[in-house]
C-alpha positions as CSV (number, residue, x, y, z in Angstrom):
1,X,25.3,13.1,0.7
2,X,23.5,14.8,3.3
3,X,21.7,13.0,6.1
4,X,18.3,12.6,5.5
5,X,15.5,12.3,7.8
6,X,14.3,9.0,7.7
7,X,11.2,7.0,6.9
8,X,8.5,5.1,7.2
9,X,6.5,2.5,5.8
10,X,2.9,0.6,2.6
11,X,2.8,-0.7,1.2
12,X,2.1,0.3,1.8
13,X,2.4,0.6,-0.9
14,X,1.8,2.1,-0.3
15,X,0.7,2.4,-0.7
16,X,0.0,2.2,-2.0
17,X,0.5,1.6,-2.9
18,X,-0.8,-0.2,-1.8
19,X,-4.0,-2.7,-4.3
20,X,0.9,0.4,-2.3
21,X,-1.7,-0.7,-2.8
22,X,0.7,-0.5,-0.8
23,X,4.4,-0.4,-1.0
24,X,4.2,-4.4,0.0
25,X,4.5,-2.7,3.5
26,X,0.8,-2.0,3.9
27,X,-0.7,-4.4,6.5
28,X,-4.6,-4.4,7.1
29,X,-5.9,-2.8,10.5
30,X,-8.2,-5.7,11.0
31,X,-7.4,-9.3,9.9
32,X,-10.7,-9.5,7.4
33,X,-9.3,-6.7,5.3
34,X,-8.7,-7.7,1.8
35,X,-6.4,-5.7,0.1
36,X,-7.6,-4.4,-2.9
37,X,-5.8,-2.7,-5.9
38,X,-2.6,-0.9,-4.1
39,X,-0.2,0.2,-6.3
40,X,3.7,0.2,-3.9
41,X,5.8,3.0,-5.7
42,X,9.5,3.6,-4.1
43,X,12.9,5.0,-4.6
44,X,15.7,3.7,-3.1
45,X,19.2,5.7,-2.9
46,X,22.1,3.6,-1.9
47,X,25.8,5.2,-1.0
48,X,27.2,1.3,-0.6
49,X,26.8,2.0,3.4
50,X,23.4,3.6,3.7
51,X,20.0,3.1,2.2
52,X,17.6,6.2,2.2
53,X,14.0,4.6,1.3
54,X,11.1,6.2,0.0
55,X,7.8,4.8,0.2
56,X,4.5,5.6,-1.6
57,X,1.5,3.9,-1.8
58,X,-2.4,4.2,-3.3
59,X,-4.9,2.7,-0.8
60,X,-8.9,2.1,-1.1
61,X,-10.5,2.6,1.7
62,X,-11.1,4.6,4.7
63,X,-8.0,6.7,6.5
64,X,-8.7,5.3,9.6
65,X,-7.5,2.0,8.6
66,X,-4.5,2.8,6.9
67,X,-1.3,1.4,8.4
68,X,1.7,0.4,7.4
69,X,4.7,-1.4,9.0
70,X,7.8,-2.1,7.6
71,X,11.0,-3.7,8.7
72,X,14.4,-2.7,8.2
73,X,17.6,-4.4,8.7
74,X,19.3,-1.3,11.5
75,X,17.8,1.6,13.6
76,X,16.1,4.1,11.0
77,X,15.8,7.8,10.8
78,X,12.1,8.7,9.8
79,X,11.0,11.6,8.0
80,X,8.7,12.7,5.0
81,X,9.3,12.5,1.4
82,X,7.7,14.5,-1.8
83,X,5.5,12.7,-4.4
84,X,6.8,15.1,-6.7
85,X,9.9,13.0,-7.2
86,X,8.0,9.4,-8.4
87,X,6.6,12.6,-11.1
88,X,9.7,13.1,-12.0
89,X,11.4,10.1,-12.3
90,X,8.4,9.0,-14.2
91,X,8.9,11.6,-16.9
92,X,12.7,11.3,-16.8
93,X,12.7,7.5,-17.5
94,X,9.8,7.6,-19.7
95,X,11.3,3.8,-21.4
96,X,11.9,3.2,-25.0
97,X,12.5,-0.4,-25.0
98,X,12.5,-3.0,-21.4
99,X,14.5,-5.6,-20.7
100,X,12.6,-8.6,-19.2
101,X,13.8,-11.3,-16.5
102,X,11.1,-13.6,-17.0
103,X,11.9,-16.4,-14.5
104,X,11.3,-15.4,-10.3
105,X,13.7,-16.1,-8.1
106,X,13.5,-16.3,-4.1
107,X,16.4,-14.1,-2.4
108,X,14.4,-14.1,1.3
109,X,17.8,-16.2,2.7
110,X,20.2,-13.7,1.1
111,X,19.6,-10.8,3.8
112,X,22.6,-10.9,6.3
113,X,22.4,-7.4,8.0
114,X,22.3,-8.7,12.1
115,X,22.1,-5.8,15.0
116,X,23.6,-7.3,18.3
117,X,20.2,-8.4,20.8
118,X,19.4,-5.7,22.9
119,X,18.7,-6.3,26.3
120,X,15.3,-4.9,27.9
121,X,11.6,-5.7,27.2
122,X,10.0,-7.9,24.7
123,X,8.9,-4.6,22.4
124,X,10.8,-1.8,22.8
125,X,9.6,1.7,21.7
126,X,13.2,3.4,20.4
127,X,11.0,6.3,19.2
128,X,7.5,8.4,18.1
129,X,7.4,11.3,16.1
130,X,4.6,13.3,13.8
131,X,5.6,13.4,10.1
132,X,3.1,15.2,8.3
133,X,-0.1,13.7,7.6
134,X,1.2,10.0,10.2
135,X,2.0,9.2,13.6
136,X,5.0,7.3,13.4
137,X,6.5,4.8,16.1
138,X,9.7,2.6,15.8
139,X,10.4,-0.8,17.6
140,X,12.3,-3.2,18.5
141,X,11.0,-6.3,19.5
142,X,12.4,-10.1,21.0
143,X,9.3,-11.7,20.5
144,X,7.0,-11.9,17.7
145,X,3.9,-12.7,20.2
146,X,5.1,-9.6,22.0
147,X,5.2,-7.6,19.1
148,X,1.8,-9.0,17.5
149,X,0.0,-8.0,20.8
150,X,1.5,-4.6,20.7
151,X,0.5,-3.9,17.1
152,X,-2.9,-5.3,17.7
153,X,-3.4,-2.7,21.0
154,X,-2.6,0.0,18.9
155,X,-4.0,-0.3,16.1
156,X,-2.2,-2.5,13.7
157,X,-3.7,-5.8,13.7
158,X,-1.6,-8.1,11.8
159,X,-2.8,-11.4,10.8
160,X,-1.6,-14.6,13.1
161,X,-0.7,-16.5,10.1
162,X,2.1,-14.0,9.1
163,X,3.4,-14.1,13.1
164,X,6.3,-16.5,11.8
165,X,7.7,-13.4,9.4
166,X,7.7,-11.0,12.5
167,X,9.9,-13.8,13.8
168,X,12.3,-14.0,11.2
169,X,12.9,-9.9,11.2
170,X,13.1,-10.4,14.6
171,X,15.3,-13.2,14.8
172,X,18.4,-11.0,12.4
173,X,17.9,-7.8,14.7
174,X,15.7,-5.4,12.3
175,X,13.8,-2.7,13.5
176,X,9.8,-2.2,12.8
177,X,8.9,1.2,11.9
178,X,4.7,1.3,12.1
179,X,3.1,4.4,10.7
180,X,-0.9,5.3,10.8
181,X,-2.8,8.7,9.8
182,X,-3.4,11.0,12.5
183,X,-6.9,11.2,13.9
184,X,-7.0,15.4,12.9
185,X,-6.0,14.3,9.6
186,X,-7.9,11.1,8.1
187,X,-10.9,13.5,6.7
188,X,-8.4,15.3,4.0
189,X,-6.3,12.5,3.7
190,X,-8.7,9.9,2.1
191,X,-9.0,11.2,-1.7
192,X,-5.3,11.1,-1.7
193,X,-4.4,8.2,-0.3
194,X,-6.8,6.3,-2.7
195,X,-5.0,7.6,-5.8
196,X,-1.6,7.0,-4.5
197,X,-0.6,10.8,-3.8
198,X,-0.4,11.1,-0.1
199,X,2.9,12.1,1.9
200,X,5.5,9.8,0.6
201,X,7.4,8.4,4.0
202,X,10.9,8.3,3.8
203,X,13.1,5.7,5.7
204,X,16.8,6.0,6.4
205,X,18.8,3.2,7.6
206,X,22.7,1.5,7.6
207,X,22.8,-1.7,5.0
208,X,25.5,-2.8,3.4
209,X,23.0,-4.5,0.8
210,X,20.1,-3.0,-1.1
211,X,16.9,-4.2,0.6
212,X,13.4,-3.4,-0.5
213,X,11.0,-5.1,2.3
214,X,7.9,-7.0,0.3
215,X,7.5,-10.4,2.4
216,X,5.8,-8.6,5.2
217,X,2.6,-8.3,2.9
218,X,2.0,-11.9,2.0
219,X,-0.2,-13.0,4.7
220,X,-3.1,-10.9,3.4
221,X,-3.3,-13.6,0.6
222,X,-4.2,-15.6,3.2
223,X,-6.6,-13.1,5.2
224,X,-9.9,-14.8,6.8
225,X,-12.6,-13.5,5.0
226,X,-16.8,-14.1,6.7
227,X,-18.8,-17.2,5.5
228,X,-20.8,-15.8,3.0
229,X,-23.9,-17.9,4.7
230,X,-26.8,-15.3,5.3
231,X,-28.1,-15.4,8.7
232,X,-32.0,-16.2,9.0
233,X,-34.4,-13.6,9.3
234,X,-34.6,-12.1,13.1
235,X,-38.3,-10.7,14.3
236,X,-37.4,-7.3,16.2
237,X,-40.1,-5.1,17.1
238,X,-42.4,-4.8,14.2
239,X,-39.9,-5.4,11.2
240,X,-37.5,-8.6,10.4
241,X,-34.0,-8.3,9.9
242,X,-31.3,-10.4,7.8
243,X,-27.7,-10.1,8.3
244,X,-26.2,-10.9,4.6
245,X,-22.9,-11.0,3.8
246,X,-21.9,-8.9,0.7
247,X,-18.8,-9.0,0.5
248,X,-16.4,-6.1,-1.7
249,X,-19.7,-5.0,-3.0
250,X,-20.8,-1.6,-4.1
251,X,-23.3,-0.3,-2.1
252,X,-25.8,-0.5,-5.2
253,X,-25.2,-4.1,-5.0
254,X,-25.8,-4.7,-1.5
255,X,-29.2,-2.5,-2.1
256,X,-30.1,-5.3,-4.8
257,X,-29.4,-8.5,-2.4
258,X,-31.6,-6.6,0.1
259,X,-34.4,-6.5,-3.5
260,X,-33.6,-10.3,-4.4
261,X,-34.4,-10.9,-0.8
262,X,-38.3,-9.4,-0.8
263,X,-36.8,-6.4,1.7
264,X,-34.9,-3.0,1.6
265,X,-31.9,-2.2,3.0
266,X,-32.5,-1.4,7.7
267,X,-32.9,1.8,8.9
268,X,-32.8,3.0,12.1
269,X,-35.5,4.7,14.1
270,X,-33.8,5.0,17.6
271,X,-31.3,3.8,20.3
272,X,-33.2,1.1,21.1
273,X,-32.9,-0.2,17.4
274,X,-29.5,1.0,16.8
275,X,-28.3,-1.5,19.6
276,X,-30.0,-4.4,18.8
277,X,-28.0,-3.8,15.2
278,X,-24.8,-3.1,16.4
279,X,-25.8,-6.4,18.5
280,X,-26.1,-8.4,15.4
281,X,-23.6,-6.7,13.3
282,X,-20.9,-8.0,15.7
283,X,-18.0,-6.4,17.1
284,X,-15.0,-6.0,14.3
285,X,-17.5,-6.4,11.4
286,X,-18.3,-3.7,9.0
287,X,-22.1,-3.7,8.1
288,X,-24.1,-1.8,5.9
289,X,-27.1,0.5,6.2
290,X,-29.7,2.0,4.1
291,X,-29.2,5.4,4.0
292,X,-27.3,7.3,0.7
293,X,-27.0,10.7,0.4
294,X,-29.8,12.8,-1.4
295,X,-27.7,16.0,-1.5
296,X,-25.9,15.0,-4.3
297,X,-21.5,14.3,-4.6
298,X,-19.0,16.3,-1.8
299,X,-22.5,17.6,0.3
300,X,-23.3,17.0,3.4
301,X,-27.5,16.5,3.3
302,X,-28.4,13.7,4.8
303,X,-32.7,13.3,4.2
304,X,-34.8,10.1,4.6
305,X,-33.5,6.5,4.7
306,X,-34.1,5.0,1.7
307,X,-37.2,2.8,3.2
308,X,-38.7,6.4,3.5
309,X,-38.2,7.1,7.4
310,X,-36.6,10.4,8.5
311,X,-33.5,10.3,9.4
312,X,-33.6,11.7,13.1
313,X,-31.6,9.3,15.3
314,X,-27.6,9.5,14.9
315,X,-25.0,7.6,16.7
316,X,-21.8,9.0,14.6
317,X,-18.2,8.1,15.4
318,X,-16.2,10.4,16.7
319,X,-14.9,13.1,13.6
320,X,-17.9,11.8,11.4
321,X,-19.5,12.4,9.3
322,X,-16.3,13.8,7.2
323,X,-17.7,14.3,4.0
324,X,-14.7,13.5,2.0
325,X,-16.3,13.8,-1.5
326,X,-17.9,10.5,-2.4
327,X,-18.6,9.4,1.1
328,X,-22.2,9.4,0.6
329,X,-23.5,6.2,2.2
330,X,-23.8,4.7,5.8
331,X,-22.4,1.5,7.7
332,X,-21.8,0.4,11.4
333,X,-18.0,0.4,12.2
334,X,-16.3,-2.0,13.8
335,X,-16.2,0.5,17.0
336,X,-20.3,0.2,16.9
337,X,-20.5,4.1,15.8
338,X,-21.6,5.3,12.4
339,X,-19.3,5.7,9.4
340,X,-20.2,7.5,6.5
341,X,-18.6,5.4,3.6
342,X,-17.8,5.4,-0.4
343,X,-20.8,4.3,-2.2
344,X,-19.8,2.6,-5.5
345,X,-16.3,1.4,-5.0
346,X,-15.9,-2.2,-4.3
347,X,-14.7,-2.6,-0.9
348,X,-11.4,-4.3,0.4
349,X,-13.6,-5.4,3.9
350,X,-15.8,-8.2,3.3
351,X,-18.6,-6.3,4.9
352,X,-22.1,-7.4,5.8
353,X,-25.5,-5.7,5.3
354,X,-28.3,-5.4,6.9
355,X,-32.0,-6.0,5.2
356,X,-35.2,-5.5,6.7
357,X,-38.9,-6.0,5.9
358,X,-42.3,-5.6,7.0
359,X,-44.8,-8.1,7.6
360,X,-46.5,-10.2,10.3
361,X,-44.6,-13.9,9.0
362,X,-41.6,-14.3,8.0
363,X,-40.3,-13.7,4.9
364,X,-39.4,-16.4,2.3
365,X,-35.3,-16.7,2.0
366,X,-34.8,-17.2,-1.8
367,X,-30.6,-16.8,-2.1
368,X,-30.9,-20.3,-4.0
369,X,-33.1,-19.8,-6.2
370,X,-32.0,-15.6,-6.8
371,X,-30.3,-15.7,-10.0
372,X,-28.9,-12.6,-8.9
373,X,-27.5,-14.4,-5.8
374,X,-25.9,-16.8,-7.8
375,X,-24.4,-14.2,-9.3
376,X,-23.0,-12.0,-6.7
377,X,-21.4,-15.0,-4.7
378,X,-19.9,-16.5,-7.4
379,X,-17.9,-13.1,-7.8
380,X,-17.5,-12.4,-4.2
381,X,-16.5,-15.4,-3.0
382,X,-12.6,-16.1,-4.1
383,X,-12.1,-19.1,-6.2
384,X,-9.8,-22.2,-4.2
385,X,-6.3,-21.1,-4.8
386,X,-6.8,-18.1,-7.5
387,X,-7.1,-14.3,-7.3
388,X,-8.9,-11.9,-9.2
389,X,-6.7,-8.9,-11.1
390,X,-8.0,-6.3,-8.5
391,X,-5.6,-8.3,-6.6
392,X,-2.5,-8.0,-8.0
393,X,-0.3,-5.6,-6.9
394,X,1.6,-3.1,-9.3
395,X,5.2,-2.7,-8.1
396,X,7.7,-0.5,-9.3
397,X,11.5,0.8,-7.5
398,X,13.6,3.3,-8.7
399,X,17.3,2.5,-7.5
400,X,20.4,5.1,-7.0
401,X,23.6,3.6,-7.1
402,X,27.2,3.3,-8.6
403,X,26.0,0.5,-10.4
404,X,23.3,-0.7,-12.7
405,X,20.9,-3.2,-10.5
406,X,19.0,-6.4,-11.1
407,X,16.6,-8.6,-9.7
408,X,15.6,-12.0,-11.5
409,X,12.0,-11.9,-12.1
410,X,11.4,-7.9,-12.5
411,X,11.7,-5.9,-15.5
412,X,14.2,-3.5,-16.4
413,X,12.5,-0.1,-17.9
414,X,14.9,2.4,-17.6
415,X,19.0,2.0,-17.0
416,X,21.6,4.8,-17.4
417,X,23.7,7.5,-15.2
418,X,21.6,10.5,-14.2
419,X,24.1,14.0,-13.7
420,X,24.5,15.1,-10.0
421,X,22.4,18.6,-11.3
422,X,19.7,16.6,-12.5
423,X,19.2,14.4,-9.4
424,X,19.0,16.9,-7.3
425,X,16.7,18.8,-9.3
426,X,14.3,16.1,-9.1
427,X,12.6,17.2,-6.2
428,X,12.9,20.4,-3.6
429,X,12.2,20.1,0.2
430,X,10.1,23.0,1.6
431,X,13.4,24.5,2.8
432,X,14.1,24.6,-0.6
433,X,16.7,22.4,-0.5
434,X,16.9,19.2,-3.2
435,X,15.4,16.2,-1.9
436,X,19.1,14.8,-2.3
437,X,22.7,16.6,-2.2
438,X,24.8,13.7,-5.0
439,X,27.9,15.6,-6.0
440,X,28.3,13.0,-8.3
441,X,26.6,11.2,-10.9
442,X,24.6,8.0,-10.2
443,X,23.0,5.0,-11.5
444,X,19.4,4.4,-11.9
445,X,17.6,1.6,-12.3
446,X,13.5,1.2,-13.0
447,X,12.6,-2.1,-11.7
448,X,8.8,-3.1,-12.3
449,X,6.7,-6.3,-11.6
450,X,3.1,-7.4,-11.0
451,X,2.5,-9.7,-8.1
452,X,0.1,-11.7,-6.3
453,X,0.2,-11.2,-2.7
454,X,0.4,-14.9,-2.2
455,X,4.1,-14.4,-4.7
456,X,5.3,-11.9,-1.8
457,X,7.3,-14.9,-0.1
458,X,10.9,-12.9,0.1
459,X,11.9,-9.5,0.5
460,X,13.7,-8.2,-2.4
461,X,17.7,-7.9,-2.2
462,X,19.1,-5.9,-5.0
463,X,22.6,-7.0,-7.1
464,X,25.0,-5.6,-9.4
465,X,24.5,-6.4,-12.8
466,X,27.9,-7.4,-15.3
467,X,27.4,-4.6,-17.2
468,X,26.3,-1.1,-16.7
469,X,24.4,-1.0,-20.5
470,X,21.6,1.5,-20.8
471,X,18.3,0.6,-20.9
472,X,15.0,2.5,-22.4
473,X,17.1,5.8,-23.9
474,X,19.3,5.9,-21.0
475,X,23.1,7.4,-20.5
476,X,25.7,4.6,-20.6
477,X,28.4,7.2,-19.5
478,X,27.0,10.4,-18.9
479,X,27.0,13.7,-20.9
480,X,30.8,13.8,-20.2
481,X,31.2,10.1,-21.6
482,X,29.4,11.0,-25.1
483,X,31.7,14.0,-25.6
484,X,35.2,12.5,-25.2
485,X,33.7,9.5,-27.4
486,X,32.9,12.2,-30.3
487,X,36.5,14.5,-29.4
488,X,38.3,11.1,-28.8
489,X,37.9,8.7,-31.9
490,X,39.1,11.9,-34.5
491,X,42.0,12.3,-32.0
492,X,43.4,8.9,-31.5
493,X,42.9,8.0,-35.1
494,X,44.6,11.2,-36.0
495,X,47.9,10.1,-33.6
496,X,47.6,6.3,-35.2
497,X,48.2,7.4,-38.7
498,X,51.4,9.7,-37.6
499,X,52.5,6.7,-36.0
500,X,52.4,4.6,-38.9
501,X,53.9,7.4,-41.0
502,X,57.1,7.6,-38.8
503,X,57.5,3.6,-39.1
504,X,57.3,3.7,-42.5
505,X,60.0,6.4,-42.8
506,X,62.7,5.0,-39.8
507,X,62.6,1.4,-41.8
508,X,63.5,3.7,-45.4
């Protein structure tokens, strides 16, 4: 097998992933994001030495905030994968019947692959690189505060409830790869991160064991999310203003809270305005603002705020607006600078918005008594110890190896050896080259299952099973198999029947 230039992490899932929504890489950039409806696709190949991973993973949201971080068990090679090959491998192992493991089973205590402490400084940087569309950086670390703090300064803010996992990577020697879109790149990037069709990354690394990294995403279960209390209306100048938290709404929603409330949704006159909102917004919160694009989908026109002002005053961030189609409405960042944002998908930030109305008094606050209100809390705010479907997260791993492979708990669609001139004619490199060299036939496994983030509570260790029995329309023994089965049976029947017809004739 050829080297392959290694990977990265998803999360997540993928994405995407994910909710892969992420590949159960994917952490949030912010502690309040909730992660919502990645999909975590991957393909592991395994040589019994050395694990080649490769990671895809749908997302919702904005590029800017898509990170993932994934451990692995010794130093990795990164590189960039195809999404041709999940294509592929989804046509080749189309199933035609599954095999179920219908009972879970936690494997978290089963990883044994230790690297030797290093000696040097509590977060190491072993290496940064540019792999297509991401910025990639590997680490080691000896602390998990250490590490926390370094993620958090650059951009990866992982969730202080989920510090302890950091320390038990840490604690067996693994590596961190952390990968993020490039600044030059988040505007074309978006539409196909969303639906899962981004640059795959692909990870190379030395494991004895066949490791697919999922625990790292279980903290986002447990993700702070805003009271959804409304603040009271605020006089400012010659309009009130009300801070209401909305939630994953849809910007049409939001617009109707603002209704409900006796207001519209704020709009923004001039500097002076602008701060006193980014003021009350609050830094790290996203919140929402009353201007949607007149131009119509994928254009850039941006008219009157919807309360009828012209739109004059503009305090953009920095590569916005980007006009990725969609991207039609308008919130404050968490940097305090203008985002244009998706209008109708729900949204994994619990974000805020802000209403305003006109009027000498203050106007009446009617969220109890809006049946409407009722209405959009009750499906905003998350239910003690449940989680809605857009929360589930839709895994699926396609294993290489000698051998078929199992996990208790996951389904089995697909089993069976795959020739050497098929695997590698899964997927070309740009050089034109197959994604991987075999020279022999291997073993592939479809492993699926749907889980709850909160479920995510080991990393997934691959076995052997007994028996290397197809699965879904799959090869038992190959091509090569079938034929000496069909030229064999007529053959050694043929020689048994002369044998029996020379015994019969030595005892005459």
């Amino acid at each position: 097998m050829r080297k392959l230039a290694g990977l990265c992490a998803v999360f997540l899932v993928l994405a995407a992933g994910v909710k892969v929504r992420a590949d159960g890489m994917f952490i949030p950039r912010r502690p309040d994001v909730k992660m919502e409806g990645t999909d975590q696709r991957a393909v592991i190949w395994h040589d019994g030495k050395r694990e080649t991973l490769i990671v895809s993973s749908s997302y919702r949201g904005s590029a800017e905030d898509f990170v993932w971080v994934v451990p692995v068990p010794s130093r990795p090679e990164v590189g960039a994968g195809k999404d041709e090959l999940f294509t592929a491998l989804d046509d080749y192992t189309r199933p035609e019947e599954i095999d179920s493991y219908p009972q879970p089973f936690g494997i978290g205590g089963m990883l044994g692959m230790r690297v030797a402490p290093y000696k040097g400084e509590m977060v190491n940087v072993v290496e940064t690189k540019r792999v297509d569309i991401y910025d990639v950086t590997v680490l080691e670390a000896r602390d998990s505060q250490a590490l926390a703090d370094w993620l958090s300064k650059n951009g990866y803010e992982y969730p202080e409830s989920g510090r302890y996992l950091l320390e038990s990577y840490i604690n067996r020697g693994w590596y961190f790869v952390a990968a993020k879109v490039r600044e030059e790149a988040r505007g074309y990037a978006s539409n196909f991160l969303r639906e899962g069709h981004a640059t795959p990354l692909r990870i190379e690394f030395d494991s004895v064991q066949i490791v697919y990294p999922l625990k790292i995403s279980g903290p986002r279960a447990t993700l702070p999310t805003p009271t959804p209390s409304p603040t009271d209306w605020v006089r400012w100048g010659e309009k009130w203003y009300k801070k209401v938290w909305t939630g994953t709404s849809t910007w049409s929603e939001a617009a109707g809270v603002c209704e409900d409330l006796g207001g519209t949704m704020a709009s923004v006159a001039n500097k002076k305005e602008d701060d006193f909102l980014i003021d009350m917004c609050g830094k790290g919160n996203f919140c929402r603002l009353g201007h949607r694009n007149q131009g119509g989908y994928c254009t850039d026109r941006f008219s009157n705020w919807t309360d009828g002002t012209p739109f004059e005053y503009q305090n953009w961030d920095d590569g916005e607006p980007d006009f990725a189609c969609g991207e039609d409405c308008l919130d404050i960042n968490q940097k305090g600078k203008w985002n244009n944002e998706w209008c109708d998908n729900h949204w994994k930030y619990s974000k805020f918005t802000f209403c305003q109305a006109a009027g000498e008094s203050k106007p009446t606050t009617t969220e109890d008594k809006s049946d409407y209100w009722q209405k959009l809390m009750r499906r905003l705010v998350p239910t003690p110890g449940g989680q809605s479907e857009s929360e589930i997260v839709n895994l699926l791993i396609y294993v290489f190896s000698d051998h078929k492979q199992g996990v208790p708990g996951w389904n089995v669609e697909y089993a069976g050896y795959v020739p050497a001139k098929t695997i590698e004619g899964l997927s070309v490199e740009d050089s034109g080259e197959p994604w991987m060299k075999s020279g022999k036939k291997m073993y592939v496994t479809k492993l699926t299952r749907r889980m709850k983030p909160a479920e995510m509570v080991d990393d997934v260790v691959m076995r052997k099973v007994d028996d290397d029995s197809p699965v879904g329309g799959g090869s038992g023994g190959g091509s090569w198999g079938r034929v000496g089965l069909i030229l064999g049976l007529p053959l050694i029947a043929e020689v048994a029947a002369i044998v029996y017809i020379l015994r019969r004739r030595s005892k005459k």
